[in-house]
NULUMBA-811543 format. One line per 3 residues: for each residue x, y, z of C-alpha. Coordinates in steps of 0.001 Angstrom, whole numbers, padded with zeros to 6 digits. Example, Ala and Ser with C-alpha at 12.3 -4.5 7.8 and 13.67 -1.06 7.14 Angstrom:
<rotis>
012300 -004500 007800 ~ 013670 -001060 007140
</rotis>
This chain:
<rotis>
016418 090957 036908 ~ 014231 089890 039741 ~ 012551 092325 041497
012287 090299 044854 ~ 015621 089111 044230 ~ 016970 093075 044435
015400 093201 047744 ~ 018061 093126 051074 ~ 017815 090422 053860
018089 092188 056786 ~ 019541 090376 060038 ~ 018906 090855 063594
021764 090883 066082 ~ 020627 087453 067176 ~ 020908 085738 063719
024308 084923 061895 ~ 024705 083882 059001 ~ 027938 082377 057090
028541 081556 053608 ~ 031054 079291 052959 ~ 031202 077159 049901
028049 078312 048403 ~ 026407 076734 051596 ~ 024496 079554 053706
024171 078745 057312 ~ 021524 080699 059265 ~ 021664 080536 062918
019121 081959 065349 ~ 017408 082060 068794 ~ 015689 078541 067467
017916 076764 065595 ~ 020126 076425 062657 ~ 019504 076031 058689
021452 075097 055891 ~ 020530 075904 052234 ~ 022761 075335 049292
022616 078124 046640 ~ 024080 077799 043355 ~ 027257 079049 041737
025678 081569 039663 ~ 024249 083564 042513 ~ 026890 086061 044870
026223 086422 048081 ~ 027138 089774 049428 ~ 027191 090291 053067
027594 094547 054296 ~ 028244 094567 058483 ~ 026377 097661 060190
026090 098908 063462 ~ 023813 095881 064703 ~ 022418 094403 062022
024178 092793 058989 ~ 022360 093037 055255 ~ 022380 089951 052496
022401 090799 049171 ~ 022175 088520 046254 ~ 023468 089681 043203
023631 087005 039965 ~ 027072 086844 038352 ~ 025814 085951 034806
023201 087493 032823 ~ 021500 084424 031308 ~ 017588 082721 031954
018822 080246 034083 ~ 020632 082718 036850 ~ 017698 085125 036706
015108 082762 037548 ~ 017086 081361 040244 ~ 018061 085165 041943
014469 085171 043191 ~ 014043 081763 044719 ~ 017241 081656 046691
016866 085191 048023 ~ 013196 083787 049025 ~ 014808 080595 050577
016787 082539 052707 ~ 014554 084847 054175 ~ 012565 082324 054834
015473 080532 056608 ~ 015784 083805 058679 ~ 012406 084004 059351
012333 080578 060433 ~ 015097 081169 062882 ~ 013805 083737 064515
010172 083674 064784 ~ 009155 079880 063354 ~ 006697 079070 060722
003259 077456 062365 ~ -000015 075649 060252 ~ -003216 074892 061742
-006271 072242 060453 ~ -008873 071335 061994 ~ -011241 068537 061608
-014621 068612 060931 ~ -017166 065587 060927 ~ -019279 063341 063204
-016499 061059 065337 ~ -013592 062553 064086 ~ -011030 063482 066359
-007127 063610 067028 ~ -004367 062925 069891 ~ -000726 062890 070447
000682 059764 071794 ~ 004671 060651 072599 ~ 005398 062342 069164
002821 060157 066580 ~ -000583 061855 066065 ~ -003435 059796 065809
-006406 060640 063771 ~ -010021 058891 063596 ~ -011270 060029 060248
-013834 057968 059730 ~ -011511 054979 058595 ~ -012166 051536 060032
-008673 052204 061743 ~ -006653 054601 063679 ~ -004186 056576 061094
-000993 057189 062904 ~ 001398 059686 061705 ~ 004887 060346 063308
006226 063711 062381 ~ 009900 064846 060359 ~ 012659 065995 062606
012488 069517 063513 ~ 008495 069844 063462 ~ 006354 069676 066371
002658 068907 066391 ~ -000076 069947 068940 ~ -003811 069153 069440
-006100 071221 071649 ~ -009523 070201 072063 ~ -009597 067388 069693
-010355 069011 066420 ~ -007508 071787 066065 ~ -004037 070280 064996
-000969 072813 065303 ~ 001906 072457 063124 ~ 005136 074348 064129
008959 074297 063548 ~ 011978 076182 061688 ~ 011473 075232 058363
008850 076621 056183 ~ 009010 073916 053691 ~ 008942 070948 056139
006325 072577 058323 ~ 004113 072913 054649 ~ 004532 069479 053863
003875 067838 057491 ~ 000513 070070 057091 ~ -000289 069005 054077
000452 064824 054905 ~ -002323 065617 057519 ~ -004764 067054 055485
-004172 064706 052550 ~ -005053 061540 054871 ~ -009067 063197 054934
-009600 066258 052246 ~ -012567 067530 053105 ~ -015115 066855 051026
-017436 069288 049017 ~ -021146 067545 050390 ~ -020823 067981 053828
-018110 069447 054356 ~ -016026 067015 056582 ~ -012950 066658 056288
-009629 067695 057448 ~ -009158 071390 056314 ~ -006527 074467 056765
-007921 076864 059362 ~ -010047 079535 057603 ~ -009767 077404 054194
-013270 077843 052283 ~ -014589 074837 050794 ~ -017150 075365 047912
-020019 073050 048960 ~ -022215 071196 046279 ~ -025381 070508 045930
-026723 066962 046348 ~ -029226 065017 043913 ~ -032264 066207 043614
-035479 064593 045034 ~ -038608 064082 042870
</rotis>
């Protein structure tokens, strides 16, 4: 048996949660997730004073059920999470000339291509630039902020000779060395 899997899911006063149909619906101060969890996996759901505690227990005993008992109870904390406080992901660019802006919802980056990239953001994720060179990623769901974060860095990794590049915030890039001169 999983051993994050045994682990409650506490809820706040602010955040409900129903299960119906082996659909869990998280609601919260920012929004509202859905997650669809399998049939193998019970959802039990104990009411307190204020706060209410998920459970996930797995009904059969077989490989399939106990990998699975993990990941869902991990999907839906992070749906709870989500709700309540938001998932965020910051980059910034480094290099000579490269910069970003937001124009209505699209960000624009100058990476060093012969032409503006322009990349318009999922539903549900917000984007912010300060100062050029730091791109915040924000929104509800930790999956869709991830990905949006990683579109943006994959349009400029950074690369290992100089360095530029679009990178994670604190993200350490191993630098080479270059050729040698006689």
């Amino acid at each position: 048996m999983s051993r994050i899997g045994k682990r409650e899911i506490i809820l706040s006063q602010q955040i409900t949660a129903d299960i119906t149909d082996n659909i869990v619906t998280v609601k919260g101060p920012k929004g509202e997730l859905k997650q669809r969890i399998a049939e193998i996996i019970d959802i039990v759901k104990i009411n307190q004073d204020n706060t209410t505690i998920l459970s996930l227990k797995i009904s059969e005993n077989n490989k399939e059920a106990r990998a699975l008992h993990g990941l869902y109870r991990t999907l839906i904390n992070n749906m709870v999470t989500g709700v309540s406080n938001g998932f965020s992901k910051s980059l910034e660019i480094r290099g000579v000339g490269y910069r970003s802006q937001i124009d209505k919802r699209n960000l624009i980056l100058n990476v060093g291509y012969s032409h503006p990239v322009v990349l318009t953001p999922p539903e549900g994720v917000d984007i912010t630039v300060q100062n050029n060179t730091n791109i915040n990623v924000s929104g509800i769901d930790k999956e869709l902020v991830g990905q949006t974060a990683a579109r943006i860095r994959a349009v400029r990794p950074p690369e290992p000779y100089k360095g530029k590049g679009i990178r994670y915030k604190d993200e350490y890039v191993k630098k080479k060395i270059g050729k040698a001169g006689k």
